[in-house]
C-alpha positions as CSV (number, residue, x, y, z in Angstrom):
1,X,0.0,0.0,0.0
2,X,1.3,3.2,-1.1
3,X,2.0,6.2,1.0
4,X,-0.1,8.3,-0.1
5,X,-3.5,5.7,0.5
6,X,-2.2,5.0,4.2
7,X,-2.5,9.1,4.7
8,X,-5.9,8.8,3.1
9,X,-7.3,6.4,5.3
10,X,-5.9,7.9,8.8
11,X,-7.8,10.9,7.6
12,X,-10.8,9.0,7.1
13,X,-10.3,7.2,10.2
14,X,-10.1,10.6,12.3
15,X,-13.1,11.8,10.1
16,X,-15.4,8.6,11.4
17,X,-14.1,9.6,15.2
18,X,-15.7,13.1,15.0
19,X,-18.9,12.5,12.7
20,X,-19.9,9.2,14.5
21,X,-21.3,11.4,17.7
22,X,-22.9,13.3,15.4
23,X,-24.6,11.0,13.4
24,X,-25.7,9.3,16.3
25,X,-27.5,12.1,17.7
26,X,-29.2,13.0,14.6
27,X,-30.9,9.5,14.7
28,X,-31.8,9.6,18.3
29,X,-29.1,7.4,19.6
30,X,-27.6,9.1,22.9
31,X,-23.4,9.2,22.9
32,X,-21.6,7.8,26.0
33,X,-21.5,11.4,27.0
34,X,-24.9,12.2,26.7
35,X,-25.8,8.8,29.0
36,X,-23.3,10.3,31.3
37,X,-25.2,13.7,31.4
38,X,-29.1,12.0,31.8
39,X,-27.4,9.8,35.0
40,X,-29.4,10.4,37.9
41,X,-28.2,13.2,40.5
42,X,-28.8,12.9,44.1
43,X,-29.2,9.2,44.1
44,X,-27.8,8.7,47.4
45,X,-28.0,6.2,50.0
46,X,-29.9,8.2,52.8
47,X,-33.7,7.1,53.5
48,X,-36.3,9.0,53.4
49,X,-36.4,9.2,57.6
50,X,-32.9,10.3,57.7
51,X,-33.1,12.9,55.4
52,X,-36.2,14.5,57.2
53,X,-34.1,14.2,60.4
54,X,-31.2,15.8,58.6
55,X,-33.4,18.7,57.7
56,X,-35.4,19.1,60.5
57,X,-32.6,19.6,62.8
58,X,-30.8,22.4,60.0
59,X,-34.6,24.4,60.0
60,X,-35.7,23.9,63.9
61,X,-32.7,23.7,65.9
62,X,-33.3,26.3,68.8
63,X,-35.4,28.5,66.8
64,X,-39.1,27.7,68.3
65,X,-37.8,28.7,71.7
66,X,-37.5,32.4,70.6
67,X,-41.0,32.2,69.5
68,X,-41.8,33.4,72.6
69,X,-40.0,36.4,72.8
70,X,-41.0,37.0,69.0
71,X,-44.7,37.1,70.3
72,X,-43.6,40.2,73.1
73,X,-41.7,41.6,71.2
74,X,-43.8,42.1,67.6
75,X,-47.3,41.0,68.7
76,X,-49.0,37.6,69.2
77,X,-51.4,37.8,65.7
78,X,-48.1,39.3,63.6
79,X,-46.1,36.4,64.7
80,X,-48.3,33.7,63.8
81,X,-49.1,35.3,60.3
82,X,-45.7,35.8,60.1
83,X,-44.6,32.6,60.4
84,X,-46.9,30.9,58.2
85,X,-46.4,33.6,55.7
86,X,-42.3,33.2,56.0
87,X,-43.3,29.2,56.3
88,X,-44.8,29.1,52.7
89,X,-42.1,31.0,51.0
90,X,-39.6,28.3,52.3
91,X,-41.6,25.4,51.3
92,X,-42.3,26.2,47.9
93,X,-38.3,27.2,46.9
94,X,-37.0,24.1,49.3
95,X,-39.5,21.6,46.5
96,X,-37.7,24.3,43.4
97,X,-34.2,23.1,44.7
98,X,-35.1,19.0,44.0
99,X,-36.1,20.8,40.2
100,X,-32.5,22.4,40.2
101,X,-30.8,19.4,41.1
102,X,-32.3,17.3,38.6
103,X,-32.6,20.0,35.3
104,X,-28.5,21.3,36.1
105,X,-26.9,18.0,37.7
106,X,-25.4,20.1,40.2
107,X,-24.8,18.7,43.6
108,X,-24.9,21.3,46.4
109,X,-24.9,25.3,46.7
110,X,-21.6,26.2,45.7
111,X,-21.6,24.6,42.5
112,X,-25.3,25.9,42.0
113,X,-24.0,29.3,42.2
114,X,-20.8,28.5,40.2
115,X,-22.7,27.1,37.5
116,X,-25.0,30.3,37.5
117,X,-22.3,33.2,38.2
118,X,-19.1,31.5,37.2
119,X,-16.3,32.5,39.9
120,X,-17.9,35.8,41.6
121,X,-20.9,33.5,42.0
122,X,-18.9,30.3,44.0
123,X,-16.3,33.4,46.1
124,X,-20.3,34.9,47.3
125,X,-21.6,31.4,47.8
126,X,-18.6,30.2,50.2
127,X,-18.4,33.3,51.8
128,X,-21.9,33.4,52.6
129,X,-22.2,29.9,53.5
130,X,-19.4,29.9,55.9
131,X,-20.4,33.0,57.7
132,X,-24.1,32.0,58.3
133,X,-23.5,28.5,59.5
134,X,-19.8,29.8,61.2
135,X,-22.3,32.4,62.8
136,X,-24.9,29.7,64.2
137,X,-22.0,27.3,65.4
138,X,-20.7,29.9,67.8
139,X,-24.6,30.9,69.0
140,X,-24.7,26.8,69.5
141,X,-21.4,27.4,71.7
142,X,-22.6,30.1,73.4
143,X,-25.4,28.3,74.9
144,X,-23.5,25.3,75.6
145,X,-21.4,27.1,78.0
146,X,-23.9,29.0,79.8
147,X,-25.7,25.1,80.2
148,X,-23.3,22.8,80.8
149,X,-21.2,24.3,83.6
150,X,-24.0,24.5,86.0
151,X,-24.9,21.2,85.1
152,X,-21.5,20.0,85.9
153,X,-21.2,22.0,89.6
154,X,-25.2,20.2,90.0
155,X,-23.6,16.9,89.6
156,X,-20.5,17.0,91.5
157,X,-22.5,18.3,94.5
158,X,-21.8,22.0,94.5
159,X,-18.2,21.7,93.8
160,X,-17.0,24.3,91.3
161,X,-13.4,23.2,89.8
162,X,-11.3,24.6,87.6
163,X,-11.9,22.3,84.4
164,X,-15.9,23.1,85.3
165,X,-15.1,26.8,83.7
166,X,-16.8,27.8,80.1
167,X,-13.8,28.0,78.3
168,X,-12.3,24.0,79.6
169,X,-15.7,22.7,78.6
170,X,-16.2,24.0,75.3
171,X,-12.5,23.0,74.4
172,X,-12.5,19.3,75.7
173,X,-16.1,19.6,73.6
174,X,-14.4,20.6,70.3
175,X,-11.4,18.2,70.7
176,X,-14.3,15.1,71.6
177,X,-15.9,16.3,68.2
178,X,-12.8,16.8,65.8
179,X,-13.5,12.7,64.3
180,X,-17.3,13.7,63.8
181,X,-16.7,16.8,62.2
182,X,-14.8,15.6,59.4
183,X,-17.2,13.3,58.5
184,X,-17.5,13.1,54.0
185,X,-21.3,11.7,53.6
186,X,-24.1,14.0,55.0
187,X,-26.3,10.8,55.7
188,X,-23.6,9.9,58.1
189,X,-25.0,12.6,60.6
190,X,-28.3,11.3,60.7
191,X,-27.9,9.1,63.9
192,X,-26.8,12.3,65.7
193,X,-30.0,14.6,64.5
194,X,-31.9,12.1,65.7
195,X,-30.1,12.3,69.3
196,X,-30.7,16.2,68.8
197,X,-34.5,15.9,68.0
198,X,-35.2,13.4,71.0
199,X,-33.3,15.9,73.2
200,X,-35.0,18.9,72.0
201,X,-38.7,16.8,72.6
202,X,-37.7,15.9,76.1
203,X,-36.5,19.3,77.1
204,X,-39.4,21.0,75.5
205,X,-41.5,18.5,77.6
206,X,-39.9,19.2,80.7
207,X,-39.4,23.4,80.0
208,X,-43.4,23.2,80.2
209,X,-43.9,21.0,83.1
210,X,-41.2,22.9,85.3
211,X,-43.6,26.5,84.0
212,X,-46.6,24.8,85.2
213,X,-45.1,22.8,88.6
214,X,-42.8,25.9,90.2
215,X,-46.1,28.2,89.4
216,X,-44.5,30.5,87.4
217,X,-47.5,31.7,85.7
218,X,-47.8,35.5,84.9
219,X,-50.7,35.0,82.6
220,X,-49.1,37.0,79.9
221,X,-52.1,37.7,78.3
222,X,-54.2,39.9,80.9
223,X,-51.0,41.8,81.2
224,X,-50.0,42.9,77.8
225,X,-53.9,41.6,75.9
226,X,-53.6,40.1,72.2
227,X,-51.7,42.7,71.0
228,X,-51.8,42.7,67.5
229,X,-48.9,44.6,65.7
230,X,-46.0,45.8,68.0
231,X,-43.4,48.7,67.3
232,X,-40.7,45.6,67.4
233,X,-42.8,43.8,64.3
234,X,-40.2,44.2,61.8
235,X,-37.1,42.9,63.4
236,X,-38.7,39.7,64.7
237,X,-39.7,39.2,60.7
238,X,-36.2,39.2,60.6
239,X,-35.5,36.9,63.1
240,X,-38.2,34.0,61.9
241,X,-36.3,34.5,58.4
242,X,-33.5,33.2,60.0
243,X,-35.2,30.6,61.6
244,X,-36.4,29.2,58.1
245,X,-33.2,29.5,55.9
246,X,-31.7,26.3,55.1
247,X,-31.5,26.3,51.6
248,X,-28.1,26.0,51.6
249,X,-28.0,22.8,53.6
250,X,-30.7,21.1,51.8
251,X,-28.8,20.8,48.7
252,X,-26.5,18.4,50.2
253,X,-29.8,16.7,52.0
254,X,-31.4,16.4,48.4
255,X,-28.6,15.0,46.9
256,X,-28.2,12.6,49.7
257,X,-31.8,10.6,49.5
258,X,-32.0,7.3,48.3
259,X,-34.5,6.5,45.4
260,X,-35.2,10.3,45.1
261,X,-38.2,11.6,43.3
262,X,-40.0,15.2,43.5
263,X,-42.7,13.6,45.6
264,X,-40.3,12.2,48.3
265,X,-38.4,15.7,48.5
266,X,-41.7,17.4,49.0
267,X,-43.0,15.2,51.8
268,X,-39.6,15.6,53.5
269,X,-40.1,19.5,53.1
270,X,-44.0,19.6,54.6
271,X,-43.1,17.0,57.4
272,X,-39.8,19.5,58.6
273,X,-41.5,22.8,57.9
274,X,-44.9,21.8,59.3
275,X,-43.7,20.4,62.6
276,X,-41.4,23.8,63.3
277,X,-44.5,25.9,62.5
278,X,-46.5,24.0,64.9
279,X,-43.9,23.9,67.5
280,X,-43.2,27.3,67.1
281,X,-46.4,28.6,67.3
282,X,-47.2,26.7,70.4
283,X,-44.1,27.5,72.0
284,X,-44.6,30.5,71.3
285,X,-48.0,31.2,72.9
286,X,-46.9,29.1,76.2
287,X,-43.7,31.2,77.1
288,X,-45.8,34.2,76.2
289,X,-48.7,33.6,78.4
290,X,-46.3,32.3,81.0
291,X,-43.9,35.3,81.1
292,X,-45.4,38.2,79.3
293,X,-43.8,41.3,77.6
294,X,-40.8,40.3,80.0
295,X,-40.0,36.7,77.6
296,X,-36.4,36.4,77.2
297,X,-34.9,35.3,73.6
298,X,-33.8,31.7,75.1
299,X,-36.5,30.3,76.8
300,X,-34.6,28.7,79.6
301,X,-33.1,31.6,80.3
302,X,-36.8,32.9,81.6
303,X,-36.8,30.3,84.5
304,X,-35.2,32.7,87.1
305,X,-35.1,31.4,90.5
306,X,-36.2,28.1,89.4
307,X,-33.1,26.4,87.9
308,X,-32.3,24.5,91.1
309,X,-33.2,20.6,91.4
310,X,-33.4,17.8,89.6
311,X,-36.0,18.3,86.6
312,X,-34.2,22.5,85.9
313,X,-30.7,20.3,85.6
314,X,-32.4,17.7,83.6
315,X,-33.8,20.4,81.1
316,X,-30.3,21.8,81.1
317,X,-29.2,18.6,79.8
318,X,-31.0,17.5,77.3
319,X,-30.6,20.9,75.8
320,X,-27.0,20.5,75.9
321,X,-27.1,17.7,74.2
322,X,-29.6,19.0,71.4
323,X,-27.0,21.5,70.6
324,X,-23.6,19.6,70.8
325,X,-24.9,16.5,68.8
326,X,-26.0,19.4,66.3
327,X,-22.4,20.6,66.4
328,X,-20.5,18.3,64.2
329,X,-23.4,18.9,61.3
330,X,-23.3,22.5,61.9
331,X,-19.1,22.4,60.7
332,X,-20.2,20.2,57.4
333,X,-21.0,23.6,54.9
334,X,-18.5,25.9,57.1
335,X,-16.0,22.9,55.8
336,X,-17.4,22.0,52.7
337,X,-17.3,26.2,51.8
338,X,-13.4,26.4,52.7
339,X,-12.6,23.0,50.6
């Protein structure tokens, strides 16, 4: 074979390589890429139950005890419209992010914003991301060492030692937590949200029996009526916004449910958001009919003069516990946005 017919035929070789793709899409026969591209996103391995405890704990968290204090502060009717106002908003764009998953293949926020802004859009994403969620980790911390260190004095019978202190605890807390924190699959934290909503039941439970037992009634609502509207209505619109954002988070949940369809993703949503409004709402109207206009951000922080014993200690524990076991999953987007 001549040289000039080998040259020929690498050239129609190389020609084949390029028009076969081609050729094949013109007669409806998908490419390898293209079967790459139409693979599923967000089949992950985390059931339906986890993810709903995974996103339950990123929405509620602490949040429904400050209803309370949202009630005082912007009125009792404002507060509940506000809510299931702020409520609806966050259900209908938490079931648009299972839409944006599936139509852009794009597995958590960053790369959402990446994909829609290029660079500027992934620098805002990680910035915002960590600072929210960097923000909430050190509220977490802040209660922890205002709950724990009486806790400790309770238990070792009125002795206060050194190691006892705020700032010993919440260090021998985060080195305890370092092997948790690092943890790659979000479904992996599902076992310790569950810890956190069990904690944040029985302390909720307890919070109201120790209200009606010590007789701390004030019967908030002949003092201050059912106000409608207070001066204050506009900043606690601020503060249940807060209490609803999760969107970030629920990327990573999304993409983390096994067998996922739109239909799952929305039940998870309802179930989560429904149970906060509920909680919050009822919360709400017992710490405000219990202490008044006076109804302190934290609710156990309104339990002056009450917090010796066995059942206050008992509160303080479990919502300890709510908050450290939601530690670890608190550091997964601050991580995930410095990575």
């Amino acid at each position: 074979m001549s040289e000039e017919k080998q040259r020929l035929l690498s050239v129609n070789v190389d020609l084949k390589d390029v028009v076969s793709p081609i050729v094949d899409r013109s007669n409806n026969r998908p490419s390898e890429m293209d079967e790459d591209i139409k693979k599923p996103v967000g089949a992950g391995t985390s059931p339906a139950l986890a993810c709903a405890f995974l996103l339950w704990t990123d929405i509620c968290g602490i949040g429904p005890l400050a209803s309370g204090y949202y009630m005082a502060s912007g009125g009792v009717f404002f507060t509940i419209i506000c809510t299931l106002f702020v409520a609806g908003i966050a259900e209908y764009s938490l079931r648009g992010i299972y839409t944006l998953v599936e139509k852009y293949k794009k597995d958590d926020y960053v790369e959402m914003c990446d994909f829609a802004l290029k660079k500027p859009g992934r620098l805002l994403a990680c910035m915002f991301v960590f600072v929210y969620n960097f923000g909430g980790f050190c509220a977490n911390l802040l209660v922890v060492g205002s709950a724990v260190p009486p806790l400790l004095v309770y238990i070792s019978g009125g002795h206060n030692y050194v190691l006892f202190h705020r700032t010993y605890v919440l260090l021998i807390l985060m080195v305890l937590s370092i092997p948790v924190c690092f943890l790659k699959n979000i479904g992996n934290y599902a076992w310790l949200c569950y810890i956190t909503i069990v904690s944040f039941g029985l302390g909720v439970l307890m919070l109201v029996g120790l209200g009606i037992h010590e007789d701390v009634l004030t019967d908030g609502f002949k003092q201050n009526g059912w106000t409608w509207v207070d001066k204050n209505a506009l900043g606690i619109l601020g503060g249940l916004c807060y209490v609803f954002v999760c969107h970030d988070m629920s990327f990573s949940v999304a993409v983390s449910l096994k067998d996922p369809s739109e239909k799952k993703w929305a039940w998870i949503v309802r179930l989560c958001l429904g149970t906060n409004v509920i909680l919050s709402i009822v919360l709400g109207l017992f710490s405000y009919s219990v202490f008044g206009a006076n109804t302190l951000p934290f609710l156990p922080n309104n339990y002056v003069g009450s917090l010796d014993g066995i059942l206050p200690n008992l509160i303080r524990f479990f919502v300890a516990l709510m908050i450290i076991t939601a530690i670890p999953y608190s550091c997964f987007l601050p991580r995930m946005a410095l990575e």
